[in-house]
C-alpha positions as CSV (number, residue, x, y, z in Angstrom):
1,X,-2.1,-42.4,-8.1
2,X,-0.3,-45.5,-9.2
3,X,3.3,-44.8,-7.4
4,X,6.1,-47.3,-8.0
5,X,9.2,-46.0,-5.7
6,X,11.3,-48.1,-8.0
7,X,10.9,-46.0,-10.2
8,X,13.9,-43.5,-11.1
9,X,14.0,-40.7,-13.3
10,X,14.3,-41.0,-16.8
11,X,17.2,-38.6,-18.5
12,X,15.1,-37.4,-21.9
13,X,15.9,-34.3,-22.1
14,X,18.8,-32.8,-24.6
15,X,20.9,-29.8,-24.8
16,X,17.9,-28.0,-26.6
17,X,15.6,-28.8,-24.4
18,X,17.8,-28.3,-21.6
19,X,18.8,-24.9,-23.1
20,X,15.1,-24.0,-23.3
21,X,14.1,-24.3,-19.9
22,X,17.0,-22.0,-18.8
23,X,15.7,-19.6,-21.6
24,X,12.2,-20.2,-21.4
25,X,12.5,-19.9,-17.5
26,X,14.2,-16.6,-17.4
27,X,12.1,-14.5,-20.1
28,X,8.4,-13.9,-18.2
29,X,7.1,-10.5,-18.4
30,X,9.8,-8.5,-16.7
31,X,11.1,-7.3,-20.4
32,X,8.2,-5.6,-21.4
33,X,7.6,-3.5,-17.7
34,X,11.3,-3.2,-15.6
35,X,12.6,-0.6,-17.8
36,X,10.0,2.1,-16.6
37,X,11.2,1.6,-13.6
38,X,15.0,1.7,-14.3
39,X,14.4,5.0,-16.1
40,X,13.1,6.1,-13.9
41,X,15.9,5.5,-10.9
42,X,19.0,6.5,-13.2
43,X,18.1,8.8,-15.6
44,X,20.5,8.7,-19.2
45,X,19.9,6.2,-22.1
46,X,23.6,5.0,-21.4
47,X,22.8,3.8,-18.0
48,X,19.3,2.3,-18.5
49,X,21.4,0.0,-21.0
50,X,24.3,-0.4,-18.6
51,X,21.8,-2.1,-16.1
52,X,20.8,-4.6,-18.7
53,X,24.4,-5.2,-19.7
54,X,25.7,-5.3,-16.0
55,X,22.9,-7.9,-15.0
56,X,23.8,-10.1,-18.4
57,X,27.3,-10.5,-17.6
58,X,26.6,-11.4,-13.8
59,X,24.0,-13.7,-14.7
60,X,26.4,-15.3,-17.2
61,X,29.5,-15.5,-14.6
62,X,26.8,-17.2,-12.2
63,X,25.5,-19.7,-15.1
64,X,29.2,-20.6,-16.1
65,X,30.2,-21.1,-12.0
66,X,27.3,-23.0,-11.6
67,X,28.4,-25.1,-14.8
68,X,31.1,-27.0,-12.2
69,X,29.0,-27.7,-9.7
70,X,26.1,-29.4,-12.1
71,X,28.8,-31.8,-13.2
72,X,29.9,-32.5,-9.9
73,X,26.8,-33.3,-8.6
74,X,24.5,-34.4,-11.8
75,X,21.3,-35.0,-9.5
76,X,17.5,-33.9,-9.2
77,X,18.1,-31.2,-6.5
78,X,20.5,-28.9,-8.3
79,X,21.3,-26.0,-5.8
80,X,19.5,-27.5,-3.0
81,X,22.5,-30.6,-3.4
82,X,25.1,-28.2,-4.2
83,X,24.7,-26.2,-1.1
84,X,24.1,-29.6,1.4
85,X,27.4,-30.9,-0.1
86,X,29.7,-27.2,0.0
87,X,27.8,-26.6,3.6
88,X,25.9,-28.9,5.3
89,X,22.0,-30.0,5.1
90,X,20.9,-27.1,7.2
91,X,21.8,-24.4,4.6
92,X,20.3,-26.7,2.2
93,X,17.0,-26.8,4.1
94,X,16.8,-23.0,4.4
95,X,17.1,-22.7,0.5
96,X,14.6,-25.1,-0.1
97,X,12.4,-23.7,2.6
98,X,12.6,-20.2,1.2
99,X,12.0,-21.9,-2.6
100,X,8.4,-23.4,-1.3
101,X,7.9,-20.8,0.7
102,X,8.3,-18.1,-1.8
103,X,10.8,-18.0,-4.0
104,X,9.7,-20.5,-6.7
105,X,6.0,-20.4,-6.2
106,X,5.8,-16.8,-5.5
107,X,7.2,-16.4,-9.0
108,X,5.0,-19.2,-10.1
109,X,1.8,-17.0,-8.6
110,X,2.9,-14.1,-10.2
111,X,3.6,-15.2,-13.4
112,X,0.4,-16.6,-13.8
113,X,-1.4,-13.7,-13.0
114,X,0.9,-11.5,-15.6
115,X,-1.1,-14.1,-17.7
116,X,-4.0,-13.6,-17.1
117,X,-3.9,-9.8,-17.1
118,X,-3.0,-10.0,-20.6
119,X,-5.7,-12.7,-21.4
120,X,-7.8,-10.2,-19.9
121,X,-6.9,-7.9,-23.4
122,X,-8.1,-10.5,-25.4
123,X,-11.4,-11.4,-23.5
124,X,-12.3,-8.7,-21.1
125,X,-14.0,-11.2,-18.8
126,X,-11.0,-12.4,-17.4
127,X,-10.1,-8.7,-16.0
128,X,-9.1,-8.8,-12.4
129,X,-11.5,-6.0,-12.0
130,X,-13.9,-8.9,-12.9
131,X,-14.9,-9.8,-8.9
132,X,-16.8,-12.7,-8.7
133,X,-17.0,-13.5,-5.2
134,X,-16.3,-11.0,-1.9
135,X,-16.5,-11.1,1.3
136,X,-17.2,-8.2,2.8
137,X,-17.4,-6.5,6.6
138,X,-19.2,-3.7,7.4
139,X,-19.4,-3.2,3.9
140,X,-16.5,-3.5,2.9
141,X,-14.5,-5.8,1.0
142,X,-11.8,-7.6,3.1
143,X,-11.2,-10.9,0.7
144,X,-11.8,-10.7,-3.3
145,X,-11.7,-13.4,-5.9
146,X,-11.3,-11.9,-9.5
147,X,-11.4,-14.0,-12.8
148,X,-8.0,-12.7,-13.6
149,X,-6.9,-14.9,-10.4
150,X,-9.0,-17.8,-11.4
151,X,-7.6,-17.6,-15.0
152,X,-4.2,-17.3,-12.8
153,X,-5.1,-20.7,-11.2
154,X,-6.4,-22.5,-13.9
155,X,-3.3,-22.4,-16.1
156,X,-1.1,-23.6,-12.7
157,X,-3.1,-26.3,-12.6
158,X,-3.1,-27.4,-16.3
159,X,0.7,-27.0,-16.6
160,X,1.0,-28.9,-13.3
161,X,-0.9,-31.6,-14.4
162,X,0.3,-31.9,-18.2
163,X,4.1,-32.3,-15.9
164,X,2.6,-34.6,-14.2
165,X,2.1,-37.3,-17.3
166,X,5.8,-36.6,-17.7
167,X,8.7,-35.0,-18.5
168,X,8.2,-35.5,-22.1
169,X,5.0,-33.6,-22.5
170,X,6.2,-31.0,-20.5
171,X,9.8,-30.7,-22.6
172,X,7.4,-30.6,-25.6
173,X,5.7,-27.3,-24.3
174,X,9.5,-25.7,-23.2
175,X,10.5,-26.0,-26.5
176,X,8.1,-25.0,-28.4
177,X,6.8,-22.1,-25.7
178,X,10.3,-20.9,-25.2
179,X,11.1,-20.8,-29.5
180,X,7.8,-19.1,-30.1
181,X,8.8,-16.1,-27.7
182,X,12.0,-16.3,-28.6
183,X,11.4,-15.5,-32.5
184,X,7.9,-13.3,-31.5
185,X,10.9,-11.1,-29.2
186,X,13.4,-10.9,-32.6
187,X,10.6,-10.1,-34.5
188,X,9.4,-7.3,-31.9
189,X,13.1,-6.2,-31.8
190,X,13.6,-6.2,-35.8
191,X,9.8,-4.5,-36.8
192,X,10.6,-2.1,-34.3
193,X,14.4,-1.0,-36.0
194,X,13.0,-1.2,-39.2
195,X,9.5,0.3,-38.5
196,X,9.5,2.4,-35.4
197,X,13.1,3.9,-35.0
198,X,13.0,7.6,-35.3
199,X,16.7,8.9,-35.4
200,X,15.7,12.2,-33.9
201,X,14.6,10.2,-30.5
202,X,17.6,7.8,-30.4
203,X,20.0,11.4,-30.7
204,X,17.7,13.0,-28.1
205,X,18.0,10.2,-25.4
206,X,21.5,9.4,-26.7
207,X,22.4,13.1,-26.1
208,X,23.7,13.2,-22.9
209,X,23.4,9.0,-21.6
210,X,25.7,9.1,-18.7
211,X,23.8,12.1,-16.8
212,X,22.4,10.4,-14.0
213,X,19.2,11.6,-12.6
214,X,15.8,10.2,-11.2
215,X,12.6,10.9,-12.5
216,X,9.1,11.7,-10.5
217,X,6.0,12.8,-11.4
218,X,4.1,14.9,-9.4
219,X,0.7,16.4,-10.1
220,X,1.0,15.8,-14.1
221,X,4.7,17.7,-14.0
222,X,7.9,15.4,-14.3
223,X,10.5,16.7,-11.1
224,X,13.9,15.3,-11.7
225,X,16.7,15.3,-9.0
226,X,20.2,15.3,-9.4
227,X,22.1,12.2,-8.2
228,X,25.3,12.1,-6.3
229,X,27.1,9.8,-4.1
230,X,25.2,7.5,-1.8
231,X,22.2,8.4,-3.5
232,X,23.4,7.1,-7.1
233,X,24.4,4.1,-5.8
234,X,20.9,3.2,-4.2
235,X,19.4,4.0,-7.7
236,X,21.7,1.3,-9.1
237,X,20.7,-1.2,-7.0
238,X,17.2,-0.4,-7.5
239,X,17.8,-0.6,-11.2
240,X,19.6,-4.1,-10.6
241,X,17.0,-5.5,-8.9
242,X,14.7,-5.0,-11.8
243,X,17.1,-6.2,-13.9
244,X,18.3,-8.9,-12.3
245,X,15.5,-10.3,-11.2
246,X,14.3,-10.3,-15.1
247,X,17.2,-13.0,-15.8
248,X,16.3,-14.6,-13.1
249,X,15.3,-18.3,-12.9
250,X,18.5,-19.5,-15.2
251,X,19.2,-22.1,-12.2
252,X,16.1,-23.9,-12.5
253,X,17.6,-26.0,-15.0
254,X,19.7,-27.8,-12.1
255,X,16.8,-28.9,-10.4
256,X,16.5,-31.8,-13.3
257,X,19.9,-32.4,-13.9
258,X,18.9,-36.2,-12.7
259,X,16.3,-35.9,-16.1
260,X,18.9,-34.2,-18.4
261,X,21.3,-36.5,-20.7
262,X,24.5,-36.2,-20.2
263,X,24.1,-33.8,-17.6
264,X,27.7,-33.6,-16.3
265,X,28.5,-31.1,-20.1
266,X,25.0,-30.4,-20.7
267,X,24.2,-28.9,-17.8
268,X,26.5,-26.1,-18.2
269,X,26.5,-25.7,-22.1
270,X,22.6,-25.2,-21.4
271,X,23.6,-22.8,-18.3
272,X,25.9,-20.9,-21.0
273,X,23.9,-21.0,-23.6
274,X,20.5,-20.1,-22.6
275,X,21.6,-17.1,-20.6
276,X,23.8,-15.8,-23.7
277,X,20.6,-15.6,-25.6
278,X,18.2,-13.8,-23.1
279,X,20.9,-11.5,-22.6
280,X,21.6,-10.3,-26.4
281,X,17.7,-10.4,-26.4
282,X,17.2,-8.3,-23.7
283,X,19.9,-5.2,-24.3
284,X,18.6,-5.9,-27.8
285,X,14.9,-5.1,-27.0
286,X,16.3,-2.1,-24.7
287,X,18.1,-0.4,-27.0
288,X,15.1,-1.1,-29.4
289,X,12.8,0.8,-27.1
290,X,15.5,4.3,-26.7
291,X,15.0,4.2,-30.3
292,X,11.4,3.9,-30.5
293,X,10.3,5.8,-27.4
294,X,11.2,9.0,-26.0
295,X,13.1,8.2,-22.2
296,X,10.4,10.1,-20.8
297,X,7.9,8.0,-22.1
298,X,9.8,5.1,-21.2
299,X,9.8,5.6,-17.8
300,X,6.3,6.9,-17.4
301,X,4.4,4.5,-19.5
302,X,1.2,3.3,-18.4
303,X,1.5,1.2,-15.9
304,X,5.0,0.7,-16.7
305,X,4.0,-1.5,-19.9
306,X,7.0,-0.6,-21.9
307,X,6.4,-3.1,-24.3
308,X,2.9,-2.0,-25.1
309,X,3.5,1.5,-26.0
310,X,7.0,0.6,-28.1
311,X,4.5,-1.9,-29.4
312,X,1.5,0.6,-30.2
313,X,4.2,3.0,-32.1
314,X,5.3,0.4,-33.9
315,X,2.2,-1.5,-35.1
316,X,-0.4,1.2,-34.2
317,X,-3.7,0.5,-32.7
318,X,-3.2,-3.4,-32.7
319,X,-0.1,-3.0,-31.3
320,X,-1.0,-3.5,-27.4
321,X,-2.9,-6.7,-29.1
322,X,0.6,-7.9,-30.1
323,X,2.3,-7.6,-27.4
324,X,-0.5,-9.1,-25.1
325,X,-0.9,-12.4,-27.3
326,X,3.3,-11.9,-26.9
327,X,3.3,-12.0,-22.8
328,X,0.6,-14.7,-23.1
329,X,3.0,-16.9,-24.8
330,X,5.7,-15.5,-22.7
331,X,4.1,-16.3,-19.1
332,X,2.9,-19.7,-20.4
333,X,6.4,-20.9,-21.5
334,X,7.9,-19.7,-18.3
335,X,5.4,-21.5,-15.9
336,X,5.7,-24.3,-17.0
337,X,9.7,-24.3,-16.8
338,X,9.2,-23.2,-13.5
339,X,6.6,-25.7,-12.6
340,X,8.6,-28.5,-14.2
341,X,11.6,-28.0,-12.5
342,X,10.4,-26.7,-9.0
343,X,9.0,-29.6,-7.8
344,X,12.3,-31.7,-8.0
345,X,14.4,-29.6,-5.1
346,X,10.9,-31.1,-2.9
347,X,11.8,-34.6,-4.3
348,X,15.0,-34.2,-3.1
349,X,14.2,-32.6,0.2
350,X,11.8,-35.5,0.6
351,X,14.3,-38.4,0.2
352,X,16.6,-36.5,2.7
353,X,13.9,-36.7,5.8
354,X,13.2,-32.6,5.4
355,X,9.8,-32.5,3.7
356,X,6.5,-34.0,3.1
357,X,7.5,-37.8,2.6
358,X,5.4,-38.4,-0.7
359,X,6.7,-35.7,-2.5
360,X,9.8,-37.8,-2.5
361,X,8.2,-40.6,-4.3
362,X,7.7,-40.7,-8.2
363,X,4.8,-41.7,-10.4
364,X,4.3,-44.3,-13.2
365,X,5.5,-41.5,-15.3
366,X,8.8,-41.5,-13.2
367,X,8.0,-37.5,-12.1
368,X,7.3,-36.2,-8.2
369,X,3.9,-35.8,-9.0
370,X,2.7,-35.3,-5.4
371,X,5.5,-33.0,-5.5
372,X,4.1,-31.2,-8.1
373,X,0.9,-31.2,-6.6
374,X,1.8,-29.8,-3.2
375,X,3.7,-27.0,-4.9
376,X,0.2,-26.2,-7.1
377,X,-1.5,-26.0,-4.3
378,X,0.6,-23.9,-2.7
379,X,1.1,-21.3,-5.3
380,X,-2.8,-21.0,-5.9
381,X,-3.4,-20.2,-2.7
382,X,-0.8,-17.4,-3.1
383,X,-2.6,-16.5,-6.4
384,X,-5.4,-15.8,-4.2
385,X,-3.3,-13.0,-1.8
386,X,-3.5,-10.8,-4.4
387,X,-0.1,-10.0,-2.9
388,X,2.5,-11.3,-5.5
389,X,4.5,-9.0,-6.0
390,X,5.2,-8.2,-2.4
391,X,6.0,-12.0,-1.8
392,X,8.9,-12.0,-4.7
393,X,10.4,-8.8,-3.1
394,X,10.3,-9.9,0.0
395,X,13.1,-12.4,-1.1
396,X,15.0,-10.3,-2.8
397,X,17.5,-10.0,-0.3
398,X,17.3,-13.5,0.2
399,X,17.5,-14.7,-3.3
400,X,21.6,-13.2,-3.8
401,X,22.1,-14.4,-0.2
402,X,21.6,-18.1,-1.7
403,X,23.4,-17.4,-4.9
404,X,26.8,-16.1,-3.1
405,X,26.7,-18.6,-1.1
406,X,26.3,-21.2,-3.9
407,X,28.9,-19.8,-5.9
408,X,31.3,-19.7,-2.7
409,X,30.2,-23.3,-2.7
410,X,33.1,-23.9,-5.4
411,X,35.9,-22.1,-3.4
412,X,35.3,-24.5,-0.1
413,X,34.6,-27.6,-2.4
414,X,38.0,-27.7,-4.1
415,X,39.8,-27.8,-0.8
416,X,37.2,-30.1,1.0
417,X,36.7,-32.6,-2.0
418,X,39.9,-31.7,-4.4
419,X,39.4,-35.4,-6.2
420,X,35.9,-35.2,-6.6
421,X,35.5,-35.4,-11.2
422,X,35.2,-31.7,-12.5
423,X,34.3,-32.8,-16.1
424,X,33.7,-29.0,-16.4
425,X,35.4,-26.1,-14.1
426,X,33.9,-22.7,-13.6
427,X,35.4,-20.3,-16.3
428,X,37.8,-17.5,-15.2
429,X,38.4,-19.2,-11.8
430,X,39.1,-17.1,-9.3
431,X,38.6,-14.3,-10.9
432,X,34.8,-14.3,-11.9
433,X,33.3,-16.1,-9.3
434,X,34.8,-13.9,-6.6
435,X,33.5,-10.9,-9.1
436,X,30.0,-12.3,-9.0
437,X,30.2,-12.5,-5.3
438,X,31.6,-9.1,-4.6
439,X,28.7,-7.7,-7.3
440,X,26.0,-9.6,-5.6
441,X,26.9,-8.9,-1.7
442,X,27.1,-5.3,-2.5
443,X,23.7,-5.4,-4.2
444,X,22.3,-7.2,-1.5
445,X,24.2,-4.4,1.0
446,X,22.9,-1.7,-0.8
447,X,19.4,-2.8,-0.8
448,X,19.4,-3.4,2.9
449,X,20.0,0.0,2.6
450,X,17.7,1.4,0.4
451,X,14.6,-1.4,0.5
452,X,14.7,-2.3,4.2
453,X,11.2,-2.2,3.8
454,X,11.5,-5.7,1.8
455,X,14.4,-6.8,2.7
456,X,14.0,-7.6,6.5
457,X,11.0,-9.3,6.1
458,X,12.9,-11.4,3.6
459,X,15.2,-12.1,5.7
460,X,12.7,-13.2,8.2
461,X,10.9,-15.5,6.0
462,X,14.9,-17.3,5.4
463,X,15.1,-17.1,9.5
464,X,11.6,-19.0,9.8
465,X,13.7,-21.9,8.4
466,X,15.2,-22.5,11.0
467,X,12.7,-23.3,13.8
468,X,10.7,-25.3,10.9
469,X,14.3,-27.5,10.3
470,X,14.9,-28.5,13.7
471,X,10.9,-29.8,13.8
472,X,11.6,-31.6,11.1
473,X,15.1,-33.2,12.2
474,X,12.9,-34.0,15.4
475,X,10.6,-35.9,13.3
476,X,12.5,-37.6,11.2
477,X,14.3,-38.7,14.4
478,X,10.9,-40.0,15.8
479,X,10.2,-41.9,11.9
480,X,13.9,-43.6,12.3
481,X,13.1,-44.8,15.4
482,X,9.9,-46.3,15.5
């Protein structure tokens, strides 16, 4: 690898591209499958949409925040820098940590693998019930490899390298990745008001939208129970996480701020932009499925796939076709913002003596390859778990920890640098920060509550930082001084 650490990075990228990564990176599959699931938990149409609504306008408070501290601190690192400079580099380190660790490739891992589940429609080969190797003890299978998971690998690999030749080539994909979604979503949305709308299903789930109610099935009947109180409030945050965690990924467009032109206003028009749009696409595709599918059949579709049976309604027998090809395109698009941006917090860590020391280096093409690289690796090897989905809830918890903490970043950085250049200030200020945070820590409250299952080991995986930071304090020490 020809490495000149001369080199710097290049700032190519535009307000639309900018804007698509923060698009691109938040739609994935979660649109087509959460809703079941939310349904499910809270019952009436009124407050399946509510959830969507509610985690829109967080996620735009947080993207508008966030807009102040990107033109504060315009470099590759985004969050990782924004937390070192409000706190100190060891709050930094556990962020960064928990992105490697988990966070960012976890969702990498699992992405892929929504890929190539729906590849698998297309050519049945690629099923993950497809095993082509095992390894088995008395007789039975301990350690699987599917195709679906080699399908899964393969495209990390070939968006890892295509970032690798540089940040143009990947851009290219953003765009167009993120605009064909983008449309194929309106289109879904508009085929399925014109096509698929019956008005006697939107009155029937319409009919009573603020009862609030969860939904089981048991032996082929559905059981519903009544909820109250405490109980209510844990099926909101169960809701939220689904929600949330759908819009999730908007901050990944910080992580390049260093490759971004003009980053100190484009930053956060991209930030304000890009979540706008996933947000009037996603209550639009909600409110899209209450009018095409019964609530019951909403929260008990197969396998939670939503967006297949709205689909099949709509376009009939192709219709899981459609939205396969759809996710294909979806999961694609989002890797590779993922991908693209991930690698830069590791730069970043790097060049501050608290990871691998090439991963702080950029290639001829002025990107952190080996960066990119180390993360590939590591998020095939998670590909391989088969466990996924447990990794991203496990950091659940975690996740809002590092967001409240980011966004109570501005409060202690107006007192501690009050003449650093704000060429943009968070909207709403106090106001809508502090809501954010008070939303968030409650969330995350709640869920320690209700999902200690996930949410102690997720905080245990943060807490694992902090061992690995002072071994790597001790060897930067021991690199200084020799």
């Amino acid at each position: 690898m020809d490495i000149n650490q001369n080199n710097s990075f290049k700032p190519t990228l535009g307000l639309l591209d900018a804007t698509m990564i923060v698009a691109g990176s938040m739609i994935g599959s979660g649109i087509f499958i959460v809703t079941a699931e939310i349904a499910r938990s809270v019952g009436g149409a009124g407050w399946v949409t509510a959830m969507w609504v509610l985690a829109g306008v967080v996620t735009l408070i947080a993207a508008l925040s966030y807009g102040e501290l990107s033109g504060m601190f315009p470099k590759a690192g985004g969050q990782y820098v924004y937390l070192r400079e409000a706190y100190n580099p060891f709050i930094a380190f556990l962020f960064g940590w928990t992105q490697f660790g988990v966070i960012q490739t976890g969702t990498i891992a699992a992405v892929a693998v929504a890929f190539a589940k729906f590849t698998a429609y297309l050519i049945p080969g690629f099923s993950e019930k497809n095993i082509l190797l095992s390894f088995n003890m008395e007789l039975k299978p301990v350690f699987q490899i599917s195709a679906a998971q080699l399908v899964a690998i393969v495209s990390i690999i070939l968006l890892t390298y295509i970032n690798t030749r540089g940040v143009k080539h990947g851009k290219v994909i953003q765009t167009v990745f993120t605009m064909a979604k983008l449309l194929s979503l309106f289109g879904l949305i508009v085929f399925g008001l014109l096509l698929g709308a019956k008005a006697e299903i939107w009155n029937a789930n319409w009919q009573d939208p603020w009862n609030h109610f969860s939904m089981e099935a048991v032996n082929g009947e559905t059981i519903i129970k009544s909820l109250s109180g405490l109980a209510f409030f844990g099926a909101i945050a169960v809701s939220m996480k689904g929600s949330l965690f759908s819009s999730d990924a908007w901050n990944n467009v910080t992580f390049i701020a260093a490759e971004i032109k003009n980053p100190a206003k484009n930053i956060g028009r991209s930030l304000f932009l890009g979540t706008l749009i996933v947000t009037i696409i996603y209550v639009s595709c909600n409110l899209m499925y209450l009018a095409v599918l019964p609530l019951h059949d909403i929260a008990f579709a197969a396998n939670d796939r939503v967006g297949v049976a709205a689909a099949e309604k709509i376009f009939g027998g192709i219709g899981s076709g459609i939205i396969a090809v759809m996710i294909m395109i979806s999961t694609f698009g989002c890797n590779n913002g993922l991908i693209l941006s991930g690698a830069r917090i590791y730069y970043t860590m790097a060049q501050d003596g608290l990871f691998f020391r090439k991963a702080g280096e950029l290639n001829k093409n002025a990107v952190p390859a080996r960066g990119l690289w180390i993360q590939c690796f590591w998020a095939s090897l998670l590909c391989l778990t088969g466990r996924y989905n447990d990794l991203l809830a496990l950091v659940i918890f975690g996740v809002l920890i590092f967001y409240v903490l980011t966004i109570l970043g501005i409060f202690i950085l107006r007192k501690k640098r009050p003449d650093l250049e704000r060429p943009y200030k968070a909207i709403g200020y106090p106001v809508l920060p502090m809501i954010y945070v008070v939303v968030a820590l409650s969330l995350a409250a709640l869920l320690l509550i209700f999902e200690t299952n996930y949410t102690l080991p997720g905080l245990g995986i943060i807490l694992l930082g902090i061992p690995l930071y002072f071994l790597a304090m001790r060897s930067k020490g021991k690199a200084i001084s020799s």
